[in-house]
N, CA, C and O atoms as CSV, one atom per row, in Angstrom:
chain,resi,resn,atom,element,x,y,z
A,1,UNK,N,N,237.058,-33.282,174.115
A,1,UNK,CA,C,238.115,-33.358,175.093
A,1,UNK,C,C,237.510,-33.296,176.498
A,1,UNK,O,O,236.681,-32.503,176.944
A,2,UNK,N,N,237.873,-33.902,176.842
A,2,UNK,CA,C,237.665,-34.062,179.109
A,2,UNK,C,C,238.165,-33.111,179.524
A,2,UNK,O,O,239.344,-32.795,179.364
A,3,UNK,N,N,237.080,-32.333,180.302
A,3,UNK,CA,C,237.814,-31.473,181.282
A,3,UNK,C,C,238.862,-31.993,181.941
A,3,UNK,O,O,238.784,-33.119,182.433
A,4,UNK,N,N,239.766,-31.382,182.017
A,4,UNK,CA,C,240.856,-31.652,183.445
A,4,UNK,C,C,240.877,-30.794,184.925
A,4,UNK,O,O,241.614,-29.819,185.077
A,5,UNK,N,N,240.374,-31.072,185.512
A,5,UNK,CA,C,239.949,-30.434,187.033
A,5,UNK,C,C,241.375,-29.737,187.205
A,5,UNK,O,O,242.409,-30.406,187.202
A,6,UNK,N,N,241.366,-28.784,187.308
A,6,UNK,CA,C,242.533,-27.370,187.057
A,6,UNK,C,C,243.302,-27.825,188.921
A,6,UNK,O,O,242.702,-28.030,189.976
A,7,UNK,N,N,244.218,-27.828,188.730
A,7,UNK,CA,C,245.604,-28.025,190.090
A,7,UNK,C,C,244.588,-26.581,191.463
A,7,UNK,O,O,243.964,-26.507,192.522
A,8,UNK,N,N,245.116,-25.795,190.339
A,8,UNK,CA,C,244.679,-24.217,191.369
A,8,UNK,C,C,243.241,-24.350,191.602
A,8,UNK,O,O,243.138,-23.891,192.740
A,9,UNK,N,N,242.102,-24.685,191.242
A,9,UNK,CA,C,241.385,-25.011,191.624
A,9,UNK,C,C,240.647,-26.130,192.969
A,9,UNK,O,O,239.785,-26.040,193.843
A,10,UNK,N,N,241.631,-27.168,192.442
A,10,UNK,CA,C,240.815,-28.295,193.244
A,10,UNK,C,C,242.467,-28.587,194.136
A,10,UNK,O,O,242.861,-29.753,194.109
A,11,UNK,N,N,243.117,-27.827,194.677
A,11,UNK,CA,C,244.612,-28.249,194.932
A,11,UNK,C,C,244.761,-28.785,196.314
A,11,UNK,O,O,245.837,-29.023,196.862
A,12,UNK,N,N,243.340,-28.985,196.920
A,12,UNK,CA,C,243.116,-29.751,198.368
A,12,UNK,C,C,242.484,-31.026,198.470
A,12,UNK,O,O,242.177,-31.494,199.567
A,13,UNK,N,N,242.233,-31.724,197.193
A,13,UNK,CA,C,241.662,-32.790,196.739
A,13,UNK,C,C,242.231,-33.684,195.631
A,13,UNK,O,O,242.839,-33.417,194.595
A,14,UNK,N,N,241.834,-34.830,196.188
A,14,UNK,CA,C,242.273,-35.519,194.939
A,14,UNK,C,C,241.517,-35.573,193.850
A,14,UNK,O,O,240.461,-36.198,193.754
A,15,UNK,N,N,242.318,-34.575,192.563
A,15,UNK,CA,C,241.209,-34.619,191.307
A,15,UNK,C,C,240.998,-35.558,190.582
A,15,UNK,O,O,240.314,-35.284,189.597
A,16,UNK,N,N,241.468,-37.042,190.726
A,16,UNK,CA,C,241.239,-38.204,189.991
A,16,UNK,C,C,240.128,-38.965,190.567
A,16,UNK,O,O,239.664,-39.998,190.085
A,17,UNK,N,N,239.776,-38.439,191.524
A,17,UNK,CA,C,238.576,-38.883,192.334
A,17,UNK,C,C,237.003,-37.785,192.590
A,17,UNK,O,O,235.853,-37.964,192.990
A,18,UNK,N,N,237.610,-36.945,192.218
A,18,UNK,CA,C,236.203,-36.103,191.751
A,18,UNK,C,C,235.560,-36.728,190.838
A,18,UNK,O,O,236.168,-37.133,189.847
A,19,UNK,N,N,234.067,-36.951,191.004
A,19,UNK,CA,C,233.036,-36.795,189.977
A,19,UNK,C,C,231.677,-36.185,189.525
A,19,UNK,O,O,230.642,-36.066,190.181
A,20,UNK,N,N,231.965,-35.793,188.117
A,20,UNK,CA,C,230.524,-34.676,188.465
A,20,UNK,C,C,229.108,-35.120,188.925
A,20,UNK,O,O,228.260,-34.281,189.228
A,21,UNK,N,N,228.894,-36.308,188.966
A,21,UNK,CA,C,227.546,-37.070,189.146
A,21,UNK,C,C,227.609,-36.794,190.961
A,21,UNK,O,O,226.649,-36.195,191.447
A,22,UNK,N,N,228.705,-37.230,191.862
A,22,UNK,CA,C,228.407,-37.326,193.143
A,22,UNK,C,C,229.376,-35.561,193.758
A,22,UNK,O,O,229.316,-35.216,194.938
A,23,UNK,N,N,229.853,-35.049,193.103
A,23,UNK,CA,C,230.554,-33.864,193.676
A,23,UNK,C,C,229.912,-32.766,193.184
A,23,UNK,O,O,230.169,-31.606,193.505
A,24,UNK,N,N,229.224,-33.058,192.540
A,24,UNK,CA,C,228.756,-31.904,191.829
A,24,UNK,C,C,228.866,-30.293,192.362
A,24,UNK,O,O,229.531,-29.347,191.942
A,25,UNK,N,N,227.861,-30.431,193.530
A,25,UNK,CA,C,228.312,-29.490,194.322
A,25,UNK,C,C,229.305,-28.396,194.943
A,25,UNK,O,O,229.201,-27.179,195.089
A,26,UNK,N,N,230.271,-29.284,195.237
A,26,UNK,CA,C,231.662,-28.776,195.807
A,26,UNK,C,C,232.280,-28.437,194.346
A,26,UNK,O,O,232.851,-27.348,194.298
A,27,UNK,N,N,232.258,-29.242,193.071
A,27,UNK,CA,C,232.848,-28.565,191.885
A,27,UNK,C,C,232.359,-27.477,191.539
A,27,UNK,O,O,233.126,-26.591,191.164
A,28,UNK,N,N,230.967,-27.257,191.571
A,28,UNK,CA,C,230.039,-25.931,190.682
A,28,UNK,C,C,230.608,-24.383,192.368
A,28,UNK,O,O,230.937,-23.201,192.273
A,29,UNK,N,N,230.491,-25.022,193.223
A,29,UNK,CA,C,230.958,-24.231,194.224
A,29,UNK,C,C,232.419,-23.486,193.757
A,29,UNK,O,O,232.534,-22.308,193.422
A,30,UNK,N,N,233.418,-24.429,193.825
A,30,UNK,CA,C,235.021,-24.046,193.299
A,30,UNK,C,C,235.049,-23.119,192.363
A,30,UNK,O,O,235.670,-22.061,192.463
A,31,UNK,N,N,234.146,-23.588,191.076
A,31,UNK,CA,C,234.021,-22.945,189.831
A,31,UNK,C,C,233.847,-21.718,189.566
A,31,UNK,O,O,234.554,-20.940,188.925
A,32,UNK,N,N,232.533,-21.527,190.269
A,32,UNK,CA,C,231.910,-20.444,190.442
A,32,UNK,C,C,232.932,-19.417,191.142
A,32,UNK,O,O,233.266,-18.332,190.668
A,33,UNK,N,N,233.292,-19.875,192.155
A,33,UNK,CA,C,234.074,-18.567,193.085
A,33,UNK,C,C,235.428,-18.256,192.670
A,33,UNK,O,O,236.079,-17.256,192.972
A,34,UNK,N,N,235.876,-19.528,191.723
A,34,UNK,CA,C,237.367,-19.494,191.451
A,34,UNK,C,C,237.995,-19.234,190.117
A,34,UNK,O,O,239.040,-18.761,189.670
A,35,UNK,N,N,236.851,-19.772,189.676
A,35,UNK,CA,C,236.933,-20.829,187.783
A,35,UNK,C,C,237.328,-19.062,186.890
A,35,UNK,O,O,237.435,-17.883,187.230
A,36,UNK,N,N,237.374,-19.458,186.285
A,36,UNK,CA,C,238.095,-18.496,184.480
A,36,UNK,C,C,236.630,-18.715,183.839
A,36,UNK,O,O,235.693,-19.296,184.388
A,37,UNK,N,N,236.635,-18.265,182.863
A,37,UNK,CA,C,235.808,-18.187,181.249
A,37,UNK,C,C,235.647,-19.594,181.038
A,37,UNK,O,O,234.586,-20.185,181.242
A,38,UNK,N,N,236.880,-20.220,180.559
A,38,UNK,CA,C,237.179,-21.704,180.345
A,38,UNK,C,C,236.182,-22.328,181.532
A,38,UNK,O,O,235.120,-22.782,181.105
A,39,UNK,N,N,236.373,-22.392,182.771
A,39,UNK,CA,C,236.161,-23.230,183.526
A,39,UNK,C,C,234.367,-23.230,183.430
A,39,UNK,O,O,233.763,-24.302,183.390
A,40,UNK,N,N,233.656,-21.930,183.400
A,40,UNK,CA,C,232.695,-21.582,183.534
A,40,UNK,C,C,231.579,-22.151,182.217
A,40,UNK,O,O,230.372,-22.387,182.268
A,41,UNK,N,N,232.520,-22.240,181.115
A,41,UNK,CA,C,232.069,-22.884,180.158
A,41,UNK,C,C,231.523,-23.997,180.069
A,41,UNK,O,O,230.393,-24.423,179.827
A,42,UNK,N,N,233.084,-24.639,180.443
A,42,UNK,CA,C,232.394,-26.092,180.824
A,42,UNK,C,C,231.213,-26.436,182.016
A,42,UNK,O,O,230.564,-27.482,182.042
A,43,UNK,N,N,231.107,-25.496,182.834
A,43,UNK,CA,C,230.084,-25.704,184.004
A,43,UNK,C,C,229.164,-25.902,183.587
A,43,UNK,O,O,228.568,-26.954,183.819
A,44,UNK,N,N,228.556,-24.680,182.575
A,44,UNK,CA,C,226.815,-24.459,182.225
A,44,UNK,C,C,226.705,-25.042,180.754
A,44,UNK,O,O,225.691,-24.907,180.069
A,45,UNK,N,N,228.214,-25.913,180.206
A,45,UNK,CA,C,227.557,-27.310,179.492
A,45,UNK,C,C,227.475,-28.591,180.088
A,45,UNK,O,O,227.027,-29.663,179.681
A,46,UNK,N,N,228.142,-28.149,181.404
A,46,UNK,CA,C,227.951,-30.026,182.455
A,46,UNK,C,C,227.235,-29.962,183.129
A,46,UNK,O,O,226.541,-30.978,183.178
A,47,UNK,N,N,226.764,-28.601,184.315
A,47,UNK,CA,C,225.615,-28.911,184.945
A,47,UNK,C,C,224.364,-28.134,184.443
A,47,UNK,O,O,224.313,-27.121,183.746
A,48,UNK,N,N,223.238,-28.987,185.059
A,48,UNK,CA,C,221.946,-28.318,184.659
A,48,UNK,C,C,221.850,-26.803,185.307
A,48,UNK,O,O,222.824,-26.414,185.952
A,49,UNK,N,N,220.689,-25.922,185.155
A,49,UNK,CA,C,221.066,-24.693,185.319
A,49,UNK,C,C,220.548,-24.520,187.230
A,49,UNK,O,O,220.967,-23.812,188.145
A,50,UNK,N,N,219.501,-25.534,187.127
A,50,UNK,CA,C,219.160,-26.062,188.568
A,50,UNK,C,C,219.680,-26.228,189.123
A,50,UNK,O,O,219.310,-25.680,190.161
A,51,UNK,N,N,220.924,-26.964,189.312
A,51,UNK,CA,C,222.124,-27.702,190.096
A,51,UNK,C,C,222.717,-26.369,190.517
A,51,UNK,O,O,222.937,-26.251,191.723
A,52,UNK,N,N,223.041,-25.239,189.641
A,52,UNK,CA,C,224.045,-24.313,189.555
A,52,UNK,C,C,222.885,-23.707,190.571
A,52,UNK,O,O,223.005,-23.681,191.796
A,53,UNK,N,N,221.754,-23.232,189.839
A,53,UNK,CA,C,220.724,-22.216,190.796
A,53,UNK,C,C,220.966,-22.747,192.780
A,53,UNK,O,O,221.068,-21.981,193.738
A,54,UNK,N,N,220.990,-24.393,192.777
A,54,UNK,CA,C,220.822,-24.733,194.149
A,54,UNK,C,C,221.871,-24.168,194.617
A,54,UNK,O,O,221.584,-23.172,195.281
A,55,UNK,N,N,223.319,-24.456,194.529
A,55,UNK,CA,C,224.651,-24.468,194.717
A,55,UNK,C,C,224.674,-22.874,195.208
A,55,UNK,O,O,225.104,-22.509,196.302
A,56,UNK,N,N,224.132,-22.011,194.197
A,56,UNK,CA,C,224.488,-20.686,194.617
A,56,UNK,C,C,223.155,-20.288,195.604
A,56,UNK,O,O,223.304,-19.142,196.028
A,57,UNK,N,N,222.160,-20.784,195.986
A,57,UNK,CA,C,221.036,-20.854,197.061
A,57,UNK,C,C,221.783,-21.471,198.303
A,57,UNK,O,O,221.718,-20.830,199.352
A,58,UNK,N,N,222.332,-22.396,198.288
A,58,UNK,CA,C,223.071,-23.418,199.430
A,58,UNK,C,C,224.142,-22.994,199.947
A,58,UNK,O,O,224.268,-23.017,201.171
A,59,UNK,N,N,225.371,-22.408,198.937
A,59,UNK,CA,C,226.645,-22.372,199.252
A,59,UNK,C,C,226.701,-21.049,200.135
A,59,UNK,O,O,226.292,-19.896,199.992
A,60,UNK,N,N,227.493,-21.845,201.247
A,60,UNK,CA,C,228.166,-20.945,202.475
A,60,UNK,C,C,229.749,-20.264,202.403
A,60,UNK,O,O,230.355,-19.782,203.360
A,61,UNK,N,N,230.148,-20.351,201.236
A,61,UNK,CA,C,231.274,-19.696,200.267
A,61,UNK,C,C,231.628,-18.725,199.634
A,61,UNK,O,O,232.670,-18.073,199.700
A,62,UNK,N,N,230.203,-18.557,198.617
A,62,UNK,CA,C,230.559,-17.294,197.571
A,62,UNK,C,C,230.140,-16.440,198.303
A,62,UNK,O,O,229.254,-16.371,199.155
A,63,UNK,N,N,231.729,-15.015,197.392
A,63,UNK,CA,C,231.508,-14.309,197.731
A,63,UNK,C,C,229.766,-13.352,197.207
A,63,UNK,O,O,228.720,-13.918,196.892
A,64,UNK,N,N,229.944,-12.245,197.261
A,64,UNK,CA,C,228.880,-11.309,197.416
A,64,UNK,C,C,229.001,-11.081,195.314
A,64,UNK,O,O,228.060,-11.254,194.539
A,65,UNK,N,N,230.464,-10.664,194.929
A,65,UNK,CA,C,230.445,-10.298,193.506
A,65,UNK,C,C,230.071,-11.930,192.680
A,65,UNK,O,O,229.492,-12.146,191.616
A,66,UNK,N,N,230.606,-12.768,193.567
A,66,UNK,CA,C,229.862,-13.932,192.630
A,66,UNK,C,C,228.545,-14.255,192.353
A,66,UNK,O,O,228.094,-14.802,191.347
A,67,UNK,N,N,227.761,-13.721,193.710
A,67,UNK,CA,C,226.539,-13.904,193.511
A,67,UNK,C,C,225.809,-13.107,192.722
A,67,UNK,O,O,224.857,-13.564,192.089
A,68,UNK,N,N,226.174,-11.779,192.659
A,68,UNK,CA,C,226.064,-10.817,191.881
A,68,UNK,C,C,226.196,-11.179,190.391
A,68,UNK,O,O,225.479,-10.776,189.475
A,69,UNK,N,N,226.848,-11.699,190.348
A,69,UNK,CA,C,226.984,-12.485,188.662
A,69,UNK,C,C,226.580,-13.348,188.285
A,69,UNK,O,O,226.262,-13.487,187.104
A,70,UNK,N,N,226.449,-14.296,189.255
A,70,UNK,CA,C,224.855,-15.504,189.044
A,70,UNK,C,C,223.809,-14.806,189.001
A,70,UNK,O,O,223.122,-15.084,188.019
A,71,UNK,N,N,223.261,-13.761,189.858
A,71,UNK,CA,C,222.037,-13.008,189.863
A,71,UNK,C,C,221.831,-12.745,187.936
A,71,UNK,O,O,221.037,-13.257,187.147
A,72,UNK,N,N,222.857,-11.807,187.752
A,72,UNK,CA,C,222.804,-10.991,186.456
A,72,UNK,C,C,222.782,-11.882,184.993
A,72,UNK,O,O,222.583,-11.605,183.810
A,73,UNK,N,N,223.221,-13.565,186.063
A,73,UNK,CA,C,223.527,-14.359,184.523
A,73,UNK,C,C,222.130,-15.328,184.461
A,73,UNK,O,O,221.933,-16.126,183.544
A,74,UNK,N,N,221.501,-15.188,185.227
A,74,UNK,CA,C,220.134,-16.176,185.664
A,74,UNK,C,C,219.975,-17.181,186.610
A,74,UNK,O,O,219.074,-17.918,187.011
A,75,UNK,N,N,221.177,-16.961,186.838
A,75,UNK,CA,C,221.518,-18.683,188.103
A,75,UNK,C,C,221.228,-18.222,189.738
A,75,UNK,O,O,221.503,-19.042,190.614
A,76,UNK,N,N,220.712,-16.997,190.081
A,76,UNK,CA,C,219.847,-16.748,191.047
A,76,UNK,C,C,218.949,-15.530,190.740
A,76,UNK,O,O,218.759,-14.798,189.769
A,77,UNK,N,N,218.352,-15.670,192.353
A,77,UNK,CA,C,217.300,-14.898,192.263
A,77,UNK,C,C,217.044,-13.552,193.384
A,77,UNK,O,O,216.045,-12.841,193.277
């Protein structure tokens, strides 16, 4: 089954026009700070763990407990 890019998530964009190849970014960003269990699932089977590691190195977004949970889950450092 296809993810469906969640309303409450992406609700400032058009989600028929997201894609993970060129958005990657701004999705693993949303995810991360916003996403459920579900959402998170699908993340670290769609993106590489690199993509996720950059995103949470780059992003001018997450909070402090998110990073804290990338730290603890391997996706930073």
């Amino acid at each position: 089954m296809a993810y469906q890019y969640k309303k409450s998530l992406f609700w400032d964009v058009d989600r028929n026009r997201l894609s993970p190849d060129k958005d990657w970014f701004f999705i693993v960003e949303r995810i991360l700070e916003f996403g459920d269990i579900d959402d998170l699932v699908w993340l670290k089977e769609t993106f590489s763990k690199e993509k996720i590691k950059n995103t949470v190195q780059k992003s001018r977004i997450l909070s402090d407990k998110t990073r804290a949970y990338c730290k603890a889950s391997g996706y930073a450092s």
